[in-house]
N, C-alpha and C positions, 0 to 999 in steps of 0.2 A: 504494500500500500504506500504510495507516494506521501511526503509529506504534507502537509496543507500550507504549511509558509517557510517561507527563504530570508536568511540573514538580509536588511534591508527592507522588507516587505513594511507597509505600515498597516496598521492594525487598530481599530475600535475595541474597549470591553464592552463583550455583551453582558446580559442582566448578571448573569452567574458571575463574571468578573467585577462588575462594578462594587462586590465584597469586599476585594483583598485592596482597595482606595479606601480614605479619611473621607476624600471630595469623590461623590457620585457625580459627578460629571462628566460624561462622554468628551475624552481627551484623545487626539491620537495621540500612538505608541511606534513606536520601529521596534523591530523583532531584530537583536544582539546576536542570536546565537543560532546555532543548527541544533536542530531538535534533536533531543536524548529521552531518553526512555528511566523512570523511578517506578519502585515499588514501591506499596502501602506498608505500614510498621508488621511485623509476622499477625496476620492473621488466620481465622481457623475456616477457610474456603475450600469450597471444591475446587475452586477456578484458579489460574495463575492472572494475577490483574497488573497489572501496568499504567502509566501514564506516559502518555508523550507531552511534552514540556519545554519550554521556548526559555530564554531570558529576553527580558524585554526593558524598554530605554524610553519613560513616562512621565512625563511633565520634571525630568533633568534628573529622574532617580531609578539608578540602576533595579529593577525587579526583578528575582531570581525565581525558577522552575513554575512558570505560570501554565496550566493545562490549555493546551491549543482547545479544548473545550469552553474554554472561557472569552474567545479572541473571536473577533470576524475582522473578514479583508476592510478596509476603510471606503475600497470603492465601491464593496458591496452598501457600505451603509449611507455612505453617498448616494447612491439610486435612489435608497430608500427614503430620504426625506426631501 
């Protein structure tokens, strides 16, 4: 599965992201890093889970392992308003 953004890409948080901000406010972001993969602390699953995870560069503050769940394209959200 490709990934969904590329170092450089800028990037909107969506609802889910606008959590890990003080200011809810729809800021762009630039995506830092090439996605890497984390796992959850040992839990007791049937499943092996993972997260795919960007660092990201947001109102001049570096934010570390943000889930590409949290993120959309900026030109996607562009359209949309």
């Amino acid at each position: 599965m490709p990934n969904k953004f590329k170092p450089g890409d800028l990037i909107i948080l969506n609802q889910y992201g606008l959590f890990i901000t003080l200011d809810h406010d729809r800021k762009v972001g630039i995506i830092i890093s090439k996605s890497y993969n984390i796992f959850p602390p040992e839990e007791k699953t049937e499943f092996d889970t993972f997260f795919i995870v960007y660092d990201i560069l947001l109102d001049g503050e570096l934010i570390k392992m943000i889930p590409e769940e949290f993120m959309e394209m900026y030109e996607d959200y562009e359209k949309d308003t």
